[in-house]
C-alpha positions in Angstrom: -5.3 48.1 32.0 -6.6 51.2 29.7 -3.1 50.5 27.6 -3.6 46.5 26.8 -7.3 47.2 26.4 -6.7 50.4 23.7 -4.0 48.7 22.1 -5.8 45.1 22.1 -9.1 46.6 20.6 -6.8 49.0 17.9 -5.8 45.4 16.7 -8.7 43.6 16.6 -10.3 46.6 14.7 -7.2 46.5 12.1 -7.8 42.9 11.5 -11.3 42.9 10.5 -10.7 46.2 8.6 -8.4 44.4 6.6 -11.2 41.5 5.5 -13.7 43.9 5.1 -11.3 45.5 2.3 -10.2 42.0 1.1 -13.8 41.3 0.3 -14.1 41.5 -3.4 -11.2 39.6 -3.7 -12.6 36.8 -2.1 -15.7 36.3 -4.3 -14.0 33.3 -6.3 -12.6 30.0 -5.2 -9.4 31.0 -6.2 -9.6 34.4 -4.8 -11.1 33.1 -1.2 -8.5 29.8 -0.9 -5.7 31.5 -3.1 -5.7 35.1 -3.2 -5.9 34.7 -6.7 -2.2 33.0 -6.7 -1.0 36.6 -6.8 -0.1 36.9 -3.5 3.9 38.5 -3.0 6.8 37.2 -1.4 6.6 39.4 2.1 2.9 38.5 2.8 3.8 34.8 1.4 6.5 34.8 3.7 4.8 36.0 6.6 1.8 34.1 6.3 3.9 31.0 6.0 5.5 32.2 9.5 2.8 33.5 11.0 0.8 30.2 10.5 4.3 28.6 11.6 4.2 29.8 15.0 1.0 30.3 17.2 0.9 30.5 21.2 1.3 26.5 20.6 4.9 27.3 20.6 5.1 30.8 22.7 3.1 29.5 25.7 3.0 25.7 25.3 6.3 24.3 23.5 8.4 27.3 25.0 7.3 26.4 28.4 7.4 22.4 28.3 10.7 22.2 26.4 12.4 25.3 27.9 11.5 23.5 31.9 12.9 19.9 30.1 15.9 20.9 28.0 17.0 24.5 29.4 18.9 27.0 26.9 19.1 23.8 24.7 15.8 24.1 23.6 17.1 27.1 21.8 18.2 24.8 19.1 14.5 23.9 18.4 13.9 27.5 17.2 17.3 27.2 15.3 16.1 23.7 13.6 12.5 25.6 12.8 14.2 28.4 11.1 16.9 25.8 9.0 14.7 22.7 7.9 11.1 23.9 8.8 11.7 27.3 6.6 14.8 27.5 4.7 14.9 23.9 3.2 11.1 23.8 3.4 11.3 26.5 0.8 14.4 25.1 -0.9 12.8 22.2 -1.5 9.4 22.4 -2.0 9.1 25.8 -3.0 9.3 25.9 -6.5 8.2 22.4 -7.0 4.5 22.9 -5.3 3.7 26.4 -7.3 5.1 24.9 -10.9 3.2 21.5 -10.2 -0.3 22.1 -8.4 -0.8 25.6 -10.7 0.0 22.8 -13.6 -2.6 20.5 -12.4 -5.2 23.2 -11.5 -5.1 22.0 -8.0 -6.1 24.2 -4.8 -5.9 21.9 -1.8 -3.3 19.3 -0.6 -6.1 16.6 -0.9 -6.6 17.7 -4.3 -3.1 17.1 -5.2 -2.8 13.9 -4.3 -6.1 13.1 -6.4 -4.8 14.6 -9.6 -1.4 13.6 -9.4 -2.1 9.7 -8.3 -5.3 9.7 -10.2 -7.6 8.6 -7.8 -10.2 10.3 -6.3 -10.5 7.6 -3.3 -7.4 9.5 -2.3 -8.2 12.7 -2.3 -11.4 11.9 -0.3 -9.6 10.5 1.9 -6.8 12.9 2.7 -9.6 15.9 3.2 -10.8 13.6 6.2 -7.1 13.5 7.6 -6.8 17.0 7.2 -9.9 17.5 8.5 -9.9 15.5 11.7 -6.1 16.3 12.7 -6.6 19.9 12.4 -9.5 19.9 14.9 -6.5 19.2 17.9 -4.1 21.2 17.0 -6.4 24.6 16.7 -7.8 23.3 20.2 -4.4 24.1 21.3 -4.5 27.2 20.0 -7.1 28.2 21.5 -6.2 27.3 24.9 -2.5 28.7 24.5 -4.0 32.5 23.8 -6.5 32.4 25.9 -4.4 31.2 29.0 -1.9 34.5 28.5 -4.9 36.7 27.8 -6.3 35.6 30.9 -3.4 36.2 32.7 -3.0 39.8 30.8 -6.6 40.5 31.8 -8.4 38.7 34.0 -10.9 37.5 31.9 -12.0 33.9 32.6 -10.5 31.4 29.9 -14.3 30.4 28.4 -14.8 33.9 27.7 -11.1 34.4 26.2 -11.6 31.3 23.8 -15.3 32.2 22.4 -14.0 36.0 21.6 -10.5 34.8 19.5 -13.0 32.6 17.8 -15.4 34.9 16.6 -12.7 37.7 15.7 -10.9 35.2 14.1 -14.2 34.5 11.8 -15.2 37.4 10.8 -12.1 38.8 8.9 -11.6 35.1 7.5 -15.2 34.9 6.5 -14.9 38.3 5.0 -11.9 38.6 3.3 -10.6 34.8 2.4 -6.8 34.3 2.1 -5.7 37.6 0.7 -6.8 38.9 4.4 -5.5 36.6 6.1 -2.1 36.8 4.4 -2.4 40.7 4.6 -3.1 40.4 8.3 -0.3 38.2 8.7 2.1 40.4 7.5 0.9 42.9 10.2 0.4 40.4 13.0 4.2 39.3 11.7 5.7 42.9 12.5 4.4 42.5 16.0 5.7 39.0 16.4 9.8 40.2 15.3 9.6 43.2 17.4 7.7 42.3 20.6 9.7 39.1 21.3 12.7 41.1 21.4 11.5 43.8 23.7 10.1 40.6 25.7 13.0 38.7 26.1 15.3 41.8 27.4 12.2 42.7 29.8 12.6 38.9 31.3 16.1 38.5 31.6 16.3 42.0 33.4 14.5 40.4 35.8 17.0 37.9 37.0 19.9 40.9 36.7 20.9 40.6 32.8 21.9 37.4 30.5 25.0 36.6 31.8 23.8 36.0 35.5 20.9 34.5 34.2 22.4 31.8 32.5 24.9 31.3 35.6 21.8 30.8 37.4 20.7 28.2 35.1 23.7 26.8 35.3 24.0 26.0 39.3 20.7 24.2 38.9 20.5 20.6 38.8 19.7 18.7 35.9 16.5 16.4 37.1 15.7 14.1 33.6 13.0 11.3 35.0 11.3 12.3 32.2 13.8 10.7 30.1 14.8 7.5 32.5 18.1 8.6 33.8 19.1 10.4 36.7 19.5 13.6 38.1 22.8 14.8 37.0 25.2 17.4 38.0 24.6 20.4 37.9 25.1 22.7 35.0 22.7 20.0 32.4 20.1 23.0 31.6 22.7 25.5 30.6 24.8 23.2 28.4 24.7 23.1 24.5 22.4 20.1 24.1 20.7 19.9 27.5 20.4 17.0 30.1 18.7 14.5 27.2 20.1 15.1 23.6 17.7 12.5 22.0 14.6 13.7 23.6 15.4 16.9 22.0 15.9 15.6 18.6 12.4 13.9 18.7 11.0 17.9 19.3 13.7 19.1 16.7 12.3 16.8 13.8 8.5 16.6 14.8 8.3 20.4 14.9 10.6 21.3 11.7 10.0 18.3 9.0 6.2 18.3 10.3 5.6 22.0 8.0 6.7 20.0 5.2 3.7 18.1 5.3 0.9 20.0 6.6 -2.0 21.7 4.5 -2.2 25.0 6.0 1.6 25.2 5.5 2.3 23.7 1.9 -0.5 25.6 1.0 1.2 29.1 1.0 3.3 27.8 -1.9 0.4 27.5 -4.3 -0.6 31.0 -3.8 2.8 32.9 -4.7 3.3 34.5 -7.5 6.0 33.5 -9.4 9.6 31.5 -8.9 11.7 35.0 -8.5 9.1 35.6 -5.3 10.2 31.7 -4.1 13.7 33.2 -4.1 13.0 36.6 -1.8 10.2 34.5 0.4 12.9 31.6 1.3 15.6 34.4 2.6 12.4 36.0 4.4 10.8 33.4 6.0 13.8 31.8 7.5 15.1 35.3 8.9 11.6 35.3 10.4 11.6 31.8 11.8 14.8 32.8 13.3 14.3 35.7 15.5 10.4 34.0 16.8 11.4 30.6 16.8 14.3 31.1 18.3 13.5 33.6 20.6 10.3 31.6 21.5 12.3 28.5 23.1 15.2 30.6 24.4 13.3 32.3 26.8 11.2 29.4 27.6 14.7 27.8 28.3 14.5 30.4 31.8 11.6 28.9 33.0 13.3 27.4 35.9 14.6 30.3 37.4 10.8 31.3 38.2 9.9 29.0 40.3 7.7 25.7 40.3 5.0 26.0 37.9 1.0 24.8 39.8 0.5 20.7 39.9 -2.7 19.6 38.1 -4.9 16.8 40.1 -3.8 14.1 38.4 -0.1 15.3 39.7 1.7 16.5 36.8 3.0 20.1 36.0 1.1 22.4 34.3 3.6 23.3 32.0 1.4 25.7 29.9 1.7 28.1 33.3 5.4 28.1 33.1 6.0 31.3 30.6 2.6 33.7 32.0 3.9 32.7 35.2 7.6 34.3 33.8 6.0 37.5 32.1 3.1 38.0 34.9 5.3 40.6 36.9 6.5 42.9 33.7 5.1 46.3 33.4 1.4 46.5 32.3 2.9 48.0 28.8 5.2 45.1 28.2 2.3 42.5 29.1 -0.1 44.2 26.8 2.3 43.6 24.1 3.0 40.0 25.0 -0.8 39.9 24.4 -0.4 41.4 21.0 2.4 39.2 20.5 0.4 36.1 21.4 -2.8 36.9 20.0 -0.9 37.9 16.8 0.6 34.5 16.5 -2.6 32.9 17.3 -4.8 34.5 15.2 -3.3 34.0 12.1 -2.7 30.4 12.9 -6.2 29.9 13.4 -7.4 31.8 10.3 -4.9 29.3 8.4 -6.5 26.4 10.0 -10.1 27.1 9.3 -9.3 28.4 5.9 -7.6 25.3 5.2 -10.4 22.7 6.7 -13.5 24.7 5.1 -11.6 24.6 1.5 -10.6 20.9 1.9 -14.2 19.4 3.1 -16.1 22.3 0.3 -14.0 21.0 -2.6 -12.7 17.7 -1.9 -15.7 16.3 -0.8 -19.0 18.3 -1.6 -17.8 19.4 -5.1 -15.2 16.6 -6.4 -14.6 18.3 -9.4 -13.1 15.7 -12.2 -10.7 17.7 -13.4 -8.8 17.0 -16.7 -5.1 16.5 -16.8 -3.0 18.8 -18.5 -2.9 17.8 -22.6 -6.7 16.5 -22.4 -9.8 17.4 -23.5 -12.3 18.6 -21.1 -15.6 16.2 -21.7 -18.3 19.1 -22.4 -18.4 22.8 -21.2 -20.5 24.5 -18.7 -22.2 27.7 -19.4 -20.1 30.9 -18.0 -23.1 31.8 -15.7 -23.6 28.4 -14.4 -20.4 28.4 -13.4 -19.9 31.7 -11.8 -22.9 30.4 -9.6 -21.0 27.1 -8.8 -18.0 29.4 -7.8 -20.2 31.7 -5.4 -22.0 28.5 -4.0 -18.7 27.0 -3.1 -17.5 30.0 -1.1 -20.6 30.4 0.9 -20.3 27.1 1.5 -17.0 27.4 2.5 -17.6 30.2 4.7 -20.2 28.4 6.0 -17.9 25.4 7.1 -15.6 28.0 8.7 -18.0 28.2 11.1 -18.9 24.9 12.1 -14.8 23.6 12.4 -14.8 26.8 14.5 -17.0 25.1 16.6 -15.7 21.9 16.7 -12.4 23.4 18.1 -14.3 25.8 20.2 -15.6 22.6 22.4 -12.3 20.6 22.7 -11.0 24.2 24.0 -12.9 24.3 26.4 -12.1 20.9 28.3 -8.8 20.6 26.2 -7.9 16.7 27.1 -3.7 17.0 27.7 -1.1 19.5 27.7 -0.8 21.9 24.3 2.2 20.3 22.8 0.7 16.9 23.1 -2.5 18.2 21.4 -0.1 20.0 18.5 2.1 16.2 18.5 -1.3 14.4 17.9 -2.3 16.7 15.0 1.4 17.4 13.3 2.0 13.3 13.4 -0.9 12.3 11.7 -0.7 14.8 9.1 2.6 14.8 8.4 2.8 11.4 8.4 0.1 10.4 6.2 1.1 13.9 3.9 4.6 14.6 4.0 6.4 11.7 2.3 3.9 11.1 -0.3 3.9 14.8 -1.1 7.2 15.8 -1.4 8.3 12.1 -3.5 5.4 12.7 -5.6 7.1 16.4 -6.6 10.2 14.7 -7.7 10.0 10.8 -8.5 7.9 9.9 -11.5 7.6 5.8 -9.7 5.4 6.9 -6.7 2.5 4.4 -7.3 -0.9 5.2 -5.8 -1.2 1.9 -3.5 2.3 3.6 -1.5 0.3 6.6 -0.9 -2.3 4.5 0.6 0.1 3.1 2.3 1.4 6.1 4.0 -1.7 7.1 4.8 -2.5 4.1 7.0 1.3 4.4 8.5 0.7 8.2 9.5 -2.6 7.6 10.9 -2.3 4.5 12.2 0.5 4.6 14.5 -0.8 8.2 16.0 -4.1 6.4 16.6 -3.3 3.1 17.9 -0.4 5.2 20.0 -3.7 7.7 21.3 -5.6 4.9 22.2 -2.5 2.6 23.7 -2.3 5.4 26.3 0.4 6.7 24.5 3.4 4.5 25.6 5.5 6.4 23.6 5.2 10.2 24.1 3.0 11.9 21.3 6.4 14.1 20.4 8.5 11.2 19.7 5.8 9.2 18.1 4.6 12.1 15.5 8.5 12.4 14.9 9.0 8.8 14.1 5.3 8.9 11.6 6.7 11.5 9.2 10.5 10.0 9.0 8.9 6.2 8.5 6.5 7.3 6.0 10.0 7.7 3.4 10.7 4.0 3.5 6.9 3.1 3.9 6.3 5.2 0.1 9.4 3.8 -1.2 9.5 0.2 -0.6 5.7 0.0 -1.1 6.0 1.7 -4.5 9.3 -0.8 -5.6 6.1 -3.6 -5.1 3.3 -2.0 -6.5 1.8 -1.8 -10.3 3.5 1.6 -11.3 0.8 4.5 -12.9 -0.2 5.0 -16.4 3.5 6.6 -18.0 1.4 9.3 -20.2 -0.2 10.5 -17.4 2.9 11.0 -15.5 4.4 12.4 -17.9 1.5 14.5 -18.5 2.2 16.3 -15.0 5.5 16.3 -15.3 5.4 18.5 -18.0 5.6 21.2 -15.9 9.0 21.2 -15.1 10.5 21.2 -18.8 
């Protein structure tokens, strides 16, 4: 107990170290949202992995998915690391930093105001991103604080409250250069401890070989799916007892970065196309070894045993991986906390960095902005403005606290499983954001009325989905919002009054 609490309180006083020396860098909007847009390709990287992966996919996804699919859930890792990083970068990499650094923008909701001219949308969108991002850093919450409890004893309520107020102070302090410096840090932890985690586990059922021949006499059970139980060998095959189930996970938890604030985001803030280049080969390496290490050991679950039954009779599946790590030696659990809390807290300072900048300036300050190649109508006085700027980030840090809060009381009587809370939040956003987003960096026809549209596709079939009981599960559901929102933006666009040409062509300048 002496080692997890030294090496526990050694990292929480790292972390708000490094936001007490972050800041003066954080005494501008651009400094506190964007680090200045100065920030490298490691800490770019890392942040965009860091913020990737939380103990929503170390203790909730890694558990569910590993007990449903077996070793097959490996490939979700593999799909993370391939379309959630590598072509996430590829293809929206460059794009994002050239075009929102063009157009002066600083949020996603922003972006969709300048670059569809209307500022009905970007109102709109910081209410999304808002809202949505409420569930899924409930999850968070509960998926740290149910290892830590295991690591330490210490009831869940009082696990929550402390990640939260950590988790303030170095935001609050420092803004995104501490955060992204802190993920870099929290993202050394992450590559090494699961590792050292996974070789710790699979000793325990005598190795990797006769662990996966243990998986492999089991029989594959998939209700959950409608068919039968199956013979034997289902959880240790290539794609698992129910292939299509998987896909769902596959596409909701990979194409759903493309579309989410907190993740697109990192893009605005790197310095330059030659860092896109290193951060791409980074991040995916990255996404890799924690993604894929993540659901491969969840994909053991089984072997240890029934996880508890919750009173209304289902499994608790967010028990099934501190159920797995519970007998390890006291040094290997404190660094599964480390690991965890890592993951977590950086996810968390993402999410309340990226709610407090969306509600400060896209809906107390909407800032008209000018497009690139017009005139600005008047000036305001250099000191006026440098007390706009400081205004905004005290409000801002201000608004970190109360989303903290918000979060803070879901967590404590979270309503469903974790990956249900993170399906809820990744299918709204992404399918209100993503297609709109990524059509608008390329194709010069998306109209505004198609991003409306797509906003009321994403939103709306979450919602009505949520309040339906969910008939179809929240995975598949937030799987099937972000793929539908493609055709939804490009049929509606094909029928809609096309924007003013000079102002497209106005933003598209930045690509020539």
């Amino acid at each position: 107990m002496i080692v997890k609490i030294l090496l526990t309180i050694i990292f929480l006083v790292v972390m708000v170290g490094v936001g007490v020396y972050s800041r003066k860098q954080a005494s501008s909007v651009d400094g506190f949202v964007l680090g200045g847009r100065s920030v490298g390709p490691w800490l770019t990287a890392f942040a965009y992995g860091t913020s990737y992966f939380s103990a929503v996919v170390f203790v909730g996804y890694a558990g569910q998915f590993g007990w449903k699919y077996g070793l097959s859930s490996t490939w979700i890792g593999v799909g993370n690391a391939l379309i959630g990083s590598l072509l996430a970068w590829l293809v929206l990499g460059r794009r994002t930093k050239l075009m929102t650094q063009h157009i002066e923008s600083r949020t996603m909701p922003d972006f969709f105001g300048t670059r569809f001219d209307s500022q009905g949308l970007r109102v709109v969108a910081s209410i999304i991103a808002f809202v949505f991002l409420i569930p899924y850093t409930a999850g968070v919450y509960k998926g740290i604080s149910t290892l830590f409890e295991m690591g330490f004893g210490i009831p869940y309520e009082y696990c929550v409250i402390i990640m939260a107020v950590l988790t303030a102070i170095y935001v609050i302090l420092g803004g995104y250069k501490a955060t992204a410096m802190n993920d870099f840090v929290q993202g050394v932890i992450m590559l090494f401890g699961i590792i050292i985690v996974i070789a710790a586990v699979l000793n325990t059922q005598g190795g990797l070989t006769t662990a996966i021949d243990k998986m492999a006499a089991l029989p594959a059970d998939t209700a959950d799916s409608g068919s039968a139980v199956v013979a034997n060998g289902g959880f240790a095959s290539w794609f698992g007892p129910d292939p299509w189930g998987l896909l769902g996970v596959v596409i909701l938890t990979s194409l759903g970065t493309w579309g989410l604030p907190q993740m697109v985001g990192k893009f605005y803030s790197i310095t330059d196309e030659s860092a896109i280049k290193r951060g791409t080969v980074i991040s995916t390496v990255f996404a890799l070894i924690v993604a894929g290490g993540c659901y491969f050991l969840g994909g053991f679950g089984r072997l240890f045993g029934m996880p508890p039954v919750l009173p209304n009779g289902k499994l608790a599946f967010d028990s099934i991986v501190p159920s797995m790590l519970v007998t390890l030696p006291d040094v290997i659990i404190a660094l599964v906390v480390l690991l965890v809390l890592s993951a977590s807290m950086s996810t968390l300072a993402s999410l309340v960095l990226t709610s407090s900048s969306t509600m400060t300036l896209d809906l107390i300050y909407r800032d008209k902005k000018a497009l690139p190649g017009e005139v600005e109508e008047g000036s305001i006085d250099d000191m006026v403005s440098e007390k706009i700027e400081r205004r905004k980030v005290v409000i801002m840090r201000v608004l970190i606290v109360f989303f903290i809060v918000i979060s803070l009381m879901i967590a404590l009587n979270p309503p469903t499983f974790i990956a249900q809370l993170m399906g809820i939040s990744w299918g709204a956003l992404a399918g209100a954001f993503l297609a709109p987003f990524m059509l608008g960096l390329y194709w010069r026809g998306v109209t505004t009325y198609s991003v409306w549209a797509c906003f009321v596709w994403g939103v709306g079939i979450t919602v009505v989905n949520m309040l339906a009981g969910n008939p179809i599960n929240p995975i598949n559901c937030g799987a099937i919002a972000m793929v539908g929102g493609f055709p939804v933006v490009w049929i509606v666009s094909l029928l809609t009054p096309k924007m003013k040409r000079n102002i497209v062509d106005r933003i598209f300048q930045c690509y020539q």
